[in-house]
DOGU-273639 format. One record per residue: residue in three letters; x, y, z of N, C-alpha, C in turn. Coordinates in pm, whole numbers. Example, Ala and Ser with C-alpha at 12.3 -4.5 7.8 and 13.67 -1.06 7.14 Angstrom:
BEGIN
R   resn      n.u      n.v      n.w     ca.u     ca.v     ca.w      c.u      c.v      c.w
R    ALA     1319     -569      780     1230     -450      780     1320     -330      780
R    SER     1285     -225      708     1367     -106      714     1290        3      787
end
This chain:
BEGIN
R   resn      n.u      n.v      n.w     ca.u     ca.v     ca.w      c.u      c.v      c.w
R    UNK    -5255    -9815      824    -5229    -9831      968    -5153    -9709     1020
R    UNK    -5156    -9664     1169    -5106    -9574     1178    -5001    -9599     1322
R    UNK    -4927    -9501     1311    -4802    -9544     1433    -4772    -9446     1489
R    UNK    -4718    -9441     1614    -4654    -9335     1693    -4516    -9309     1620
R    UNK    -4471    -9209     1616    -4357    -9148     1513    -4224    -9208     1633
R    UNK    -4202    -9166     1761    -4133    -9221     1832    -4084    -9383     1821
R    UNK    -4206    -9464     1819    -4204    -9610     1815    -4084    -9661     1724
R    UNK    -4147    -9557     1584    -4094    -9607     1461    -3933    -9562     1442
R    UNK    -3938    -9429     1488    -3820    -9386     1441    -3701    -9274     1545
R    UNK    -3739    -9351     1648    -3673    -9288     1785    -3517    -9259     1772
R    UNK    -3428    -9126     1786    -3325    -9216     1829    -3307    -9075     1906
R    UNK    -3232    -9049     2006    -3212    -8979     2127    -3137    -8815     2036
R    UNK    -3070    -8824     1952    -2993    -8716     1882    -3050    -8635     1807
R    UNK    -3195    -8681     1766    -3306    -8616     1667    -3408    -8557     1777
R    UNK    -3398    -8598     1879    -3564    -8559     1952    -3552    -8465     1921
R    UNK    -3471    -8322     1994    -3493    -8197     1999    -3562    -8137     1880
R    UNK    -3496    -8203     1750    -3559    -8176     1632    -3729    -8217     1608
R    UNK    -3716    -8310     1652    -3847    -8416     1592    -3953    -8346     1735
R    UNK    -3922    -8294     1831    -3979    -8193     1945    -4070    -8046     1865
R    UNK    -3955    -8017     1785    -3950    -7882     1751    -4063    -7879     1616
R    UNK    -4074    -8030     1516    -4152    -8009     1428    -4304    -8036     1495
R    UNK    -4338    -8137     1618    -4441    -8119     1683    -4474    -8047     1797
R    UNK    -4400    -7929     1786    -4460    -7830     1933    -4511    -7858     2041
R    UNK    -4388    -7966     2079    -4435    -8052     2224    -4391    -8170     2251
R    UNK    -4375    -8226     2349    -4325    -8334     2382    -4427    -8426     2391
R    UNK    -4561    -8375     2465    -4697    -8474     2430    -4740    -8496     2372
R    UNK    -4751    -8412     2211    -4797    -8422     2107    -4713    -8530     2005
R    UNK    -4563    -8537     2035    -4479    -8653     2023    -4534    -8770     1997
R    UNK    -4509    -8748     2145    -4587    -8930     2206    -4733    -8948     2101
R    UNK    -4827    -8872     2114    -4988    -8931     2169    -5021    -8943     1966
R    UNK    -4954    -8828     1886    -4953    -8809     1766    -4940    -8910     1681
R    UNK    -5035    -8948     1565    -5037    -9095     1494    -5004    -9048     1348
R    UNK    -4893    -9138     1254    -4881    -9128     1175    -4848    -9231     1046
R    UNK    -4872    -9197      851    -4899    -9329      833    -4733    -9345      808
R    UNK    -4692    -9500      774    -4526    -9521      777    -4488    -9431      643
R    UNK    -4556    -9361      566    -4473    -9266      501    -4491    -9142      550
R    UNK    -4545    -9065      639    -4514    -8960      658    -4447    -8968      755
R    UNK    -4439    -9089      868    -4316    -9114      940    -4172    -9061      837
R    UNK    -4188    -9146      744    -4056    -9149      684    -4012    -8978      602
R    UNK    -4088    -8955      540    -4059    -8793      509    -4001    -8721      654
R    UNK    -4116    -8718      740    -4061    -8624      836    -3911    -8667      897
R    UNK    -3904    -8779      890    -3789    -8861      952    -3624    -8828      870
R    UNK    -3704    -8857      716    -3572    -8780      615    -3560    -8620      626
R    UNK    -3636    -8547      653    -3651    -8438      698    -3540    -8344      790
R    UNK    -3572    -8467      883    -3477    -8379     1051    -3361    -8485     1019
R    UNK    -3343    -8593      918    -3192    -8645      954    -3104    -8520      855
R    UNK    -3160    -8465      752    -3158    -8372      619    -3096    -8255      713
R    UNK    -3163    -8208      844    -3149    -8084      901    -3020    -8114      966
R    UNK    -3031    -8265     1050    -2920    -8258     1121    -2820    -8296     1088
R    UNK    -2739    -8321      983    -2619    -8343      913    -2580    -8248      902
R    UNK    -2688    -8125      798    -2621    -8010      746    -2616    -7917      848
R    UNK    -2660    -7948     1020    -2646    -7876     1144    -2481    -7939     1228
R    UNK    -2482    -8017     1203    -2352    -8128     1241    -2248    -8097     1123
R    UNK    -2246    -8076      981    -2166    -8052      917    -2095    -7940      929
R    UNK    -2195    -7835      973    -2133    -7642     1014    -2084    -7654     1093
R    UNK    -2114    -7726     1242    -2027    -7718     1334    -1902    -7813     1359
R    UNK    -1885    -7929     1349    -1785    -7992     1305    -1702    -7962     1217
R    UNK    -1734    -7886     1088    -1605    -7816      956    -1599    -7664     1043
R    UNK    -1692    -7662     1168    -1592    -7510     1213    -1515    -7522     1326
R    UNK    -1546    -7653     1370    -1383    -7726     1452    -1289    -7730     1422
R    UNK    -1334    -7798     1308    -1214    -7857     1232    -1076    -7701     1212
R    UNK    -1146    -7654     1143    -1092    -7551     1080    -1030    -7432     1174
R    UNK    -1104    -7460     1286    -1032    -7314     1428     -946    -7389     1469
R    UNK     -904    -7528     1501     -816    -7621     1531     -658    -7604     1450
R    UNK     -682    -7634     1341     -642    -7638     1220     -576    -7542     1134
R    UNK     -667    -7407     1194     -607    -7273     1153     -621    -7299      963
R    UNK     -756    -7345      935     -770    -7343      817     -744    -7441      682
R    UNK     -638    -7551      786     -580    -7660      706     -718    -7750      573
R    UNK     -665    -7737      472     -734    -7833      421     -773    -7954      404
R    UNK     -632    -8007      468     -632    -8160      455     -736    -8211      581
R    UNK     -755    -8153      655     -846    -8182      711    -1004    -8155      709
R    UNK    -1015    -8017      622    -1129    -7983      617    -1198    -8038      506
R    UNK    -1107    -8092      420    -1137    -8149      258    -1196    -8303      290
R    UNK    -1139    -8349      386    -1175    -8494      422    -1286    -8512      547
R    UNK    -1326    -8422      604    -1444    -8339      694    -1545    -8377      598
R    UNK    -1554    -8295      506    -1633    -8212      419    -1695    -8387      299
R    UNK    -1609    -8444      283    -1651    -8559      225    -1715    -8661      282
R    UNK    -1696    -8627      416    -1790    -8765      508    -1900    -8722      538
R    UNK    -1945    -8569      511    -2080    -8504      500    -2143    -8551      351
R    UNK    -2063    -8473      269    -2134    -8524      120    -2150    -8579       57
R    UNK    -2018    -8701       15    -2047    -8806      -14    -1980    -8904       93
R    UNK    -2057    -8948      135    -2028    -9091      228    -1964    -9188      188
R    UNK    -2017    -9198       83    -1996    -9348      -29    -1863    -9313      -29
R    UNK    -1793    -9236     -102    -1706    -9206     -104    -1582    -9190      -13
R    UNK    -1612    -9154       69    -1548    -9145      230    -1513    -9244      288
R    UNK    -1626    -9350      274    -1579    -9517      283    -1487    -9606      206
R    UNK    -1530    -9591      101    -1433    -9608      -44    -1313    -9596       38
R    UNK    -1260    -9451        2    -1100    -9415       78    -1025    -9440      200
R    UNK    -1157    -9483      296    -1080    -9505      450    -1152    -9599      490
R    UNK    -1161    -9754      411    -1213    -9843      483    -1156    -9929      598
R    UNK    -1014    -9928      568     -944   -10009      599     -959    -9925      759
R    UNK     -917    -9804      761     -917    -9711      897    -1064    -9668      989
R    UNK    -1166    -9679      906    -1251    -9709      990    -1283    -9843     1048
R    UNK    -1242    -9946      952    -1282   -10078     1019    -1173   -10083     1176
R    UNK    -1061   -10060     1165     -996   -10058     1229    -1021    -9978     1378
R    UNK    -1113    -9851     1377    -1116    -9773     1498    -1277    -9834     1513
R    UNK    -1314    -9935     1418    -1456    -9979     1486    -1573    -9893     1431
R    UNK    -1539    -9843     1317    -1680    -9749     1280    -1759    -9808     1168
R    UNK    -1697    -9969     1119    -1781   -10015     1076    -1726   -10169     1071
R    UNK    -1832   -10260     1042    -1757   -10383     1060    -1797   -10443      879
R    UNK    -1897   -10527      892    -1880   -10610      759    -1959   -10519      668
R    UNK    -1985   -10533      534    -2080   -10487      457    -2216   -10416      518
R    UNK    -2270   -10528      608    -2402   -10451      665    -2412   -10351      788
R    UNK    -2264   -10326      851    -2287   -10238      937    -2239   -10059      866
R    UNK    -2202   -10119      768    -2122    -9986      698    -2274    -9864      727
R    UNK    -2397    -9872      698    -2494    -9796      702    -2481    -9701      829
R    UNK    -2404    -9765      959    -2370    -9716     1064    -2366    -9557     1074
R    UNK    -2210    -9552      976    -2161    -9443      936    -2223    -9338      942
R    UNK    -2333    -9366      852    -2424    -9247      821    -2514    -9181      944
R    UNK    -2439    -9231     1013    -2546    -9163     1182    -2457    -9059     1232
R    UNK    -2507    -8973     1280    -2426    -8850     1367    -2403    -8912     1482
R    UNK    -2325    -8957     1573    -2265    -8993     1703    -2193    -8998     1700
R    UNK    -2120    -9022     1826    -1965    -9055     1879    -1901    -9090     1856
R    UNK    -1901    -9147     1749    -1790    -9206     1637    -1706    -9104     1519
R    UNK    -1831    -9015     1508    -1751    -8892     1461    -1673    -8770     1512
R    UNK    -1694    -8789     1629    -1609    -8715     1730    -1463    -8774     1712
R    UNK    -1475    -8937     1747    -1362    -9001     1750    -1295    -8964     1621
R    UNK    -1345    -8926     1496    -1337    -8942     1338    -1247    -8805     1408
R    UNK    -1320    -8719     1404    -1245    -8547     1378    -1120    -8596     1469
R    UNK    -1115    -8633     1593    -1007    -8591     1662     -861    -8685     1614
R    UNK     -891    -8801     1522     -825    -8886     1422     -758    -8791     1341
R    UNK     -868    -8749     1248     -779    -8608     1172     -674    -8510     1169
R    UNK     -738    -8487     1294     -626    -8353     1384     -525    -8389     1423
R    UNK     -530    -8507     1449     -390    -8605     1509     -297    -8670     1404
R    UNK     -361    -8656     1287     -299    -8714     1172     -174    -8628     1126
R    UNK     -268    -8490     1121     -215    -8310     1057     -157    -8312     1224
R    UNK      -88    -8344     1287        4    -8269     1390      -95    -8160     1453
R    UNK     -238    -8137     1487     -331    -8059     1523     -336    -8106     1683
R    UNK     -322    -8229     1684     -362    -8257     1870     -297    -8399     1864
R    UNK     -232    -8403     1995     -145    -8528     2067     -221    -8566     2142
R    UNK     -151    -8698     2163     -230    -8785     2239     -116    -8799     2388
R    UNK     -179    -8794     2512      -89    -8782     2614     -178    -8861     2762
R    UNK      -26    -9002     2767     -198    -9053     2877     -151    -8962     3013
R    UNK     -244    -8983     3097     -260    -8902     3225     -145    -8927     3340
R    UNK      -46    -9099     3296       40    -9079     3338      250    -9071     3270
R    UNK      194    -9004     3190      291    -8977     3070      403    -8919     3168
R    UNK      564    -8934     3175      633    -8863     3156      696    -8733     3128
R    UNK      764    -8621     3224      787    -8509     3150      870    -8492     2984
R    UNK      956    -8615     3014     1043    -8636     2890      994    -8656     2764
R    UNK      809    -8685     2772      768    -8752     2678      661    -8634     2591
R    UNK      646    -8588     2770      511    -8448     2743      528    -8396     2702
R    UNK      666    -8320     2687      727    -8201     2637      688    -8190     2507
R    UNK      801    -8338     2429      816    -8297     2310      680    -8337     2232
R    UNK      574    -8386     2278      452    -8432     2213      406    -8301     2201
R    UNK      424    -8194     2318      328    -8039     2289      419    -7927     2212
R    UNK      528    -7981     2184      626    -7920     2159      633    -7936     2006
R    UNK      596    -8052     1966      542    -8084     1823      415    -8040     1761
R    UNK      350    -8014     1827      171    -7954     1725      229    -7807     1686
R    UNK      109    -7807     1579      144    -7676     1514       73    -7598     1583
R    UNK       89    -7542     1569       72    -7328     1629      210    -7351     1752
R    UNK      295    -7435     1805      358    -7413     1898      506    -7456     1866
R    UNK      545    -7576     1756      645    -7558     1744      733    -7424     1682
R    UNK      644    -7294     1652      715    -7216     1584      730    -7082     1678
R    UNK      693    -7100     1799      664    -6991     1896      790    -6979     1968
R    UNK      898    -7046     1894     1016    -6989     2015     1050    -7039     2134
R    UNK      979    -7109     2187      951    -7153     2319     1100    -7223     2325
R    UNK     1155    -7205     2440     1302    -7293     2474     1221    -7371     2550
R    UNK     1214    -7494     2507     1153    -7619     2557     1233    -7707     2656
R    UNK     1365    -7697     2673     1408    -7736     2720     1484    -7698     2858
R    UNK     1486    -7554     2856     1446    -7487     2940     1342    -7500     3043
R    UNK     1253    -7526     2959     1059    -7504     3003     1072    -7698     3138
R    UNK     1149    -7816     3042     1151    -7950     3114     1229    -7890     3201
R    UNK     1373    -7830     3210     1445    -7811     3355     1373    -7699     3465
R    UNK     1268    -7631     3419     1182    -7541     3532     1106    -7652     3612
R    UNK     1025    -7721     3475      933    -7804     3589      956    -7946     3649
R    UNK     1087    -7962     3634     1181    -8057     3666     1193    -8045     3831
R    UNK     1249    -7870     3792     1279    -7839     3945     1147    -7772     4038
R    UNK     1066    -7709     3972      960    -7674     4053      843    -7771     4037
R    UNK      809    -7899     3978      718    -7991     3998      782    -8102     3976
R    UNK      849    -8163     4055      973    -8255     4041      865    -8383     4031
R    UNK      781    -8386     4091      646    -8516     4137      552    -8456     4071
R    UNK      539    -8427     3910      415    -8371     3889      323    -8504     3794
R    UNK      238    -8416     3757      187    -8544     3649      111    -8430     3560
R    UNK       28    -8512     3453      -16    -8460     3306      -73    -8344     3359
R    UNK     -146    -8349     3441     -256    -8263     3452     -137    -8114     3539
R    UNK      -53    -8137     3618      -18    -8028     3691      110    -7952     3591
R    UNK      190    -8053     3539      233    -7981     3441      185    -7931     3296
R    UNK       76    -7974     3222       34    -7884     3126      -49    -7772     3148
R    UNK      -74    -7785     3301     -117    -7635     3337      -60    -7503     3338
R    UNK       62    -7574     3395      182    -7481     3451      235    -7441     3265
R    UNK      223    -7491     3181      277    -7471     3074      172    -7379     2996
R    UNK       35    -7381     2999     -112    -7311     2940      -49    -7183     3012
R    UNK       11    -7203     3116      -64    -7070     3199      132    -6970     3177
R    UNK      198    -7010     3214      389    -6957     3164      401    -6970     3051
R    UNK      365    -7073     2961      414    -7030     2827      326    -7043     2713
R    UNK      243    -7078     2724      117    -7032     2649      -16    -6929     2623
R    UNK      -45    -6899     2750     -125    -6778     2764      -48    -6656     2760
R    UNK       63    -6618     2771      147    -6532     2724      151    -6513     2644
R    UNK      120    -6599     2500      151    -6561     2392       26    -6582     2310
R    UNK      -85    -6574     2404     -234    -6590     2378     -320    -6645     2308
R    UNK     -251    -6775     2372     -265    -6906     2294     -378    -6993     2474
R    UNK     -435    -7115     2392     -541    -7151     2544     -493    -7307     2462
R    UNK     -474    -7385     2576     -415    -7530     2588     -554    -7580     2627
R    UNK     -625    -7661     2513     -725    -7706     2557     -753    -7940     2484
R    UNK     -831    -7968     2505     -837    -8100     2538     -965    -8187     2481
R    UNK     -936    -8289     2400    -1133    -8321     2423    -1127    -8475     2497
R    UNK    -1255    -8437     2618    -1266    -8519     2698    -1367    -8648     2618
R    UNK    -1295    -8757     2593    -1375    -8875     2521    -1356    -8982     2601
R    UNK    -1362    -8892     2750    -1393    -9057     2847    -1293    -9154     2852
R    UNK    -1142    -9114     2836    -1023    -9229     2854     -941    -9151     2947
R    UNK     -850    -9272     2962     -713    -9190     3037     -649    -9162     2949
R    UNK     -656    -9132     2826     -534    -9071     2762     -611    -8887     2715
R    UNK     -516    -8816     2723     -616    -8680     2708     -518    -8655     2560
R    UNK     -642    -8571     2474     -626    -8521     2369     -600    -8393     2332
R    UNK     -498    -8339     2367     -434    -8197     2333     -442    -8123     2259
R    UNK     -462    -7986     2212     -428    -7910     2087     -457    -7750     2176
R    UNK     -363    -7677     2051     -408    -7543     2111     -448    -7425     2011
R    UNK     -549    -7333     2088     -598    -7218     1992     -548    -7094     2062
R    UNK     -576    -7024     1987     -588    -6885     2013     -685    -6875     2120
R    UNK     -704    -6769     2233     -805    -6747     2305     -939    -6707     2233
R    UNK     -921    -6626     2098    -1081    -6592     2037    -1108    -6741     1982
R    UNK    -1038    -6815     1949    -1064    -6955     1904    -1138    -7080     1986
R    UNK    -1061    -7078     2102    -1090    -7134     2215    -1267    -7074     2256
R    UNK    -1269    -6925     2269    -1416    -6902     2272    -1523    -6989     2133
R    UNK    -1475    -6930     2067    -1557    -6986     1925    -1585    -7161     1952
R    UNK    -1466    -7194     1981    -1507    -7372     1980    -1568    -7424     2136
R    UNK    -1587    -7344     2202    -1675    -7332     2350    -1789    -7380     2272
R    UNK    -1828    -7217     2230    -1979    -7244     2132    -2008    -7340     2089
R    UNK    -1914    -7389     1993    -1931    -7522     1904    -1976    -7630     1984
R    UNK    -1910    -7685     2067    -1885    -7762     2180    -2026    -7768     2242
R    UNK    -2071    -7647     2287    -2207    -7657     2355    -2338    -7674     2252
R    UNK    -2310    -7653     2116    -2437    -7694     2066    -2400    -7814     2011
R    UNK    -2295    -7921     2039    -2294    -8040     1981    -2277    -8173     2117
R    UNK    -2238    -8276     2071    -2189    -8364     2227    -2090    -8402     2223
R    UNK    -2006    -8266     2149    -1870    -8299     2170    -1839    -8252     2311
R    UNK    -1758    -8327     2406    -1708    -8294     2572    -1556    -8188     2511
R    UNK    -1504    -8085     2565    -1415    -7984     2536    -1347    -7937     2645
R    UNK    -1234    -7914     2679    -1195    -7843     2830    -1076    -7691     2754
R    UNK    -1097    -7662     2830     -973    -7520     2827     -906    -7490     2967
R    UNK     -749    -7493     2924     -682    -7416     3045     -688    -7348     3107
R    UNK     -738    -7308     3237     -775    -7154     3297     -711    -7191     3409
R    UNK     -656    -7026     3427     -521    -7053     3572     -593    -7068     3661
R    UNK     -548    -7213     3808     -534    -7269     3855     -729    -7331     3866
R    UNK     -746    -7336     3702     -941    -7432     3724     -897    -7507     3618
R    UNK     -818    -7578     3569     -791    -7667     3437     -897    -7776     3470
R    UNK     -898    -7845     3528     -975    -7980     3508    -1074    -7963     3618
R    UNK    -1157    -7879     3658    -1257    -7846     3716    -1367    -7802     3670
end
């Protein structure tokens, strides 16, 4: 019997791939195949897109990170061995919802939005990125950005930095004061205050270097990870 390859084995994150092995989007559709060469071609482009999702995700990780292992070592295991990856963090994925009983565990093994949520877990673990909701406190903001690494060691008189924008954004909020901070005391020292947008009110912080910040642009645009960077006076535009 024969089947449309779509029917069988659709899922929105492979098309481009599963596009690219039939030279066309009509040929997609109209193209009949038997359920095993569905399935080859199917192990095929999931084969491509892991080890396409694995490069760019372990080169997040790692420009974030500034190389850390503990994060890239535990990256690197939810690519290769899975089994394994589950084993060690069942308790913490069940918990953020990335898998529920025995039969959803297979979940895992899909590239989506759950691994976004996964990396930015990581980074937050290693002191890489804070969590700051949109109507956070200066008292609170400070020392949350004041704690990630690449910035607690920069010198910065932080307390200083709360009595400036104390007095010059006395009514501010998340968004007007970590600007004012990307742009006075971070881009000075050529560093870019950037964010990943995962659709909540709480925003997810960390900072790179400006060649870093370019590099994970890139990243960013060939994956569906959402990304922002500080730029004087276009932050959240």
């Amino acid at each position: 019997m024969a089947h449309g390859f779509v029917d069988v084995y659709y899922d929105p994150i492979y098309l481009p791939a599963i596009q690219d092995r039939f030279e066309g989007k009509s040929e997609l559709y109209t193209a009949l195949f038997s359920w095993g060469e569905c399935d080859k071609v199917y192990a095929d482009i999931e084969r491509d897109c892991r080890a396409l999702f694995k490069e760019r995700f372990m080169g997040m990780a790692r420009l974030i990170s500034g190389e850390d292992e503990r994060v890239a070592s535990d990256l690197k295991l939810y690519f290769d061995i899975p089994e394994e990856f589950i084993a060690r963090y069942e308790d913490e994925l069940y918990e953020c919802g990335m898998i529920g009983d025995d039969s959803d565990k297979a979940e895992l093994y899909k590239i989506d939005g759950s691994l976004i949520i996964m990396l930015i877990d990581m980074l937050y673990d290693a002191d890489y990125v804070c969590e700051l909701t949109w109507k956070v406190e200066l008292d609170e903001l400070i020392p949350g950005l004041a704690h990630l690494h690449h910035v607690e060691d920069l010198g910065v008189a932080w307390d200083k930095v709360e009595r400036k924008l104390n007095r010059t954004i006395p009514n501010g909020s998340t968004e007007t004061w970590t600007q004012s901070i990307a742009q006075h005391e971070l881009a000075l020292r050529g560093l870019s205050l950037g964010y990943f947008d995962i659709d909540s009110d709480d925003y997810m912080f960390f900072v790179a270097s400006h060649e870093q910040a370019k590099q994970l642009s890139r990243l960013t645009h060939e994956t569906d990870v959402k990304m922002r960077f500080a730029q004087v006076n276009d932050m959240y535009h």
